[in-house]
N, C-alpha and C positions, 0 to 999 in steps of 0.2 A: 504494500500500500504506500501511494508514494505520500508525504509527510508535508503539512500545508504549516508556513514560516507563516505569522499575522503582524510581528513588529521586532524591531530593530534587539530589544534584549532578546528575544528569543532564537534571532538569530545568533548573537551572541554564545549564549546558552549550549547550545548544538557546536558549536564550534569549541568550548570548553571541552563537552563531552568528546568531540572527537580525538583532542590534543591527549586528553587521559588515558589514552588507552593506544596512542602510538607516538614512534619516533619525528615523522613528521606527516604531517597533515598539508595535501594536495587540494584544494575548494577551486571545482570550478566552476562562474558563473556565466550563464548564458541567458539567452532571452532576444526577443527585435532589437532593430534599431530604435533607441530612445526611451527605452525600458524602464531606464538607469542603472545597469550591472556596471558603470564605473564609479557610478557613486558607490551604491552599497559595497564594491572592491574595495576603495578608499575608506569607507567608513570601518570597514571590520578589518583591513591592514593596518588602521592608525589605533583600533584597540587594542590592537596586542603587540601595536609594534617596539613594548617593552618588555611580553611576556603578558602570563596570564594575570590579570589584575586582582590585587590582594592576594597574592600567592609567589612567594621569592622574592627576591632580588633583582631587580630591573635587567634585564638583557639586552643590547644592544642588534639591533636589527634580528630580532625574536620571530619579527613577520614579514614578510616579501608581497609586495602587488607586481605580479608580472601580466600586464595586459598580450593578448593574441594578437590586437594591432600592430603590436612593431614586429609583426609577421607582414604587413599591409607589404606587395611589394611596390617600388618605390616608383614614382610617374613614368620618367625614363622609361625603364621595361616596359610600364603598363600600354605606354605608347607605341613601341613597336611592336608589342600584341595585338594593338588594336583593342584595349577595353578597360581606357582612361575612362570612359563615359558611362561603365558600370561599376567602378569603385567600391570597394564593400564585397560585391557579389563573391562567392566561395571560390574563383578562380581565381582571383585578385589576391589570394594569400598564399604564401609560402607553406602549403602544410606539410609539408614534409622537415622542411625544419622548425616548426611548432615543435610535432612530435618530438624531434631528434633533444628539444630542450628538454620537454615535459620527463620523458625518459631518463635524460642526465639528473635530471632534479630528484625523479623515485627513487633510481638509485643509490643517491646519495655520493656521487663521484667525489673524490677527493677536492681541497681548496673549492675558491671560489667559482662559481658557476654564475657567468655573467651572460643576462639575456636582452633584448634589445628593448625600446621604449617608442612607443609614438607620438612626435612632434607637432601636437596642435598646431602653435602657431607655423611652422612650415606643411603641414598635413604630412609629413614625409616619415619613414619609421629611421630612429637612431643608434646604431648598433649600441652593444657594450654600455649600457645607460645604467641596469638594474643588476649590482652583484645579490647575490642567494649564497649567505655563507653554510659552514658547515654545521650550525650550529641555529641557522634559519629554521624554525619547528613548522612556522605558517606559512605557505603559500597560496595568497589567492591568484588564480586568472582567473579573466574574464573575455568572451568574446561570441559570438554569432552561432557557431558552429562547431561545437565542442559534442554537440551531442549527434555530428552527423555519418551516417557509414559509410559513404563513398570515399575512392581512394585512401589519402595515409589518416583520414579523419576518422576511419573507423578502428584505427590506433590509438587515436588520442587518449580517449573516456577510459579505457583500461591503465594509465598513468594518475586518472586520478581518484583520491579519496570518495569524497560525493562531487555530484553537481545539482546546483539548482537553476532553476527555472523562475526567471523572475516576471512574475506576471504584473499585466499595466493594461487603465483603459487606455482603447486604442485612439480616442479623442486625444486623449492628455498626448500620448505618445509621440500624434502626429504635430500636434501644437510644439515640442519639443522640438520634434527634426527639424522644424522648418526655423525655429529662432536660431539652433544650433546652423544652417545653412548659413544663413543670413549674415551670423555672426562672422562666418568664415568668408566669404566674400559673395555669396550669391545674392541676387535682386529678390525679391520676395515671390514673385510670377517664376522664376528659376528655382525657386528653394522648392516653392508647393509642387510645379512638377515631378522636381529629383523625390522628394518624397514618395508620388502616386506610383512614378514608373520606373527606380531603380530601388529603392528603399523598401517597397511594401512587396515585391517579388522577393527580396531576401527572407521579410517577415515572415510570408508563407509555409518558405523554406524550412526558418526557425520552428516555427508552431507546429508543423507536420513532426517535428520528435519532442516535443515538449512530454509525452507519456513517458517517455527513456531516463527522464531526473529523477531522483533522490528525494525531491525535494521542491516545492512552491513557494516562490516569496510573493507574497502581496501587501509591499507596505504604503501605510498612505501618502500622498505626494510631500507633504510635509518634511517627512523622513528621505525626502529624497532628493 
């Protein structure tokens, strides 16, 4: 039965739980575009990014956010693919070296394990941005397609602990996309396009595995 998150302690909560009973804990979140899985990523990497609260001695990078974007491959290539103009969509990422991190990370490889970050303000991914020491217990990512089986993506989900599914009305959602467009340089007639017809073909995507998590988050916009 998959396990419905209703507010921010409780995700917490689940996250204690899973820390107690292993060496490190893998959270992956997924959901549409505009969800918020990088808020909530940020919010539960910056809870624990001293370690578990009220419990030891502060730890220094205790938690890792490694977002799946700086898998985004970079315009350049997208451009001599030909599918700058679908950005996002599942072909547009490197999954083959997703995995190849997600994996280094279960593992637990010796030193530092340094994975790449994506650059808002350039839209562009930045290698070597986010080290994951040895001693990192929490890992969250988050990204679109963590829960999908095609190609190296249906490697992924077995790298990690749980994943959840972060549910959002689709109102709100698209109100989001389109500020975050906007924000980014689009005109507002360009942002609500890219929403209807590159953005909501991903969502699909996303939603057709949503029964595959662990897990539901549905928090209120507040929270997010």
């Amino acid at each position: 039965m998959t396990i419905h998150i209703k507010n921010l302690d409780e995700a917490k909560s689940r996250v204690e739980s899973m820390l107690a009973s292993r060496e490190r804990v893998i959270l992956g979140i997924v959901g549409a575009p505009g969800a918020g899985k990088s808020t909530l990523a940020r919010l539960l990497s910056e809870a624990f990014s001293d370690g578990i609260p009220g419990i030891g001695e502060p730890v220094d990078h205790f938690a890792a956010w490694v977002p799946m974007d700086g898998y985004h491959l970079a315009d350049v290539e997208l451009r001599r693919l030909g599918r700058l103009q679908r950005k996002g969509a599942i072909d547009t990422f490197d999954a083959r070296g997703y995995r190849s991190l997600l994996n280094r990370i279960h593992a637990g490889e010796d030193g530092v394990i340094y994975a790449p970050m994506f650059e808002r303000d350039l839209e562009q991914p930045l290698a070597g941005a986010i080290p994951v020491f040895p001693w990192t217990r929490l890992v969250v990512t988050e990204g679109n397609y963590l829960l999908d089986e095609t190609d190296a993506w249906k490697d992924v989900r077995a790298a990690m602990t749980e994943v959840w599914y972060v549910d959002v009305d689709d109102e709100l959602r698209h109100e989001r996309l389109v500020e975050r467009h906007i924000q980014f340089g689009k005109k507002p007639e360009q942002a609500r396009a890219w929403v209807m017809e590159v953005d909501e073909v991903n969502a699909r995507r996303i939603a057709a595995c949503r029964d595959r998590a662990d897990a539901t988050v549905s928090l209120p916009p507040l929270d997010l």
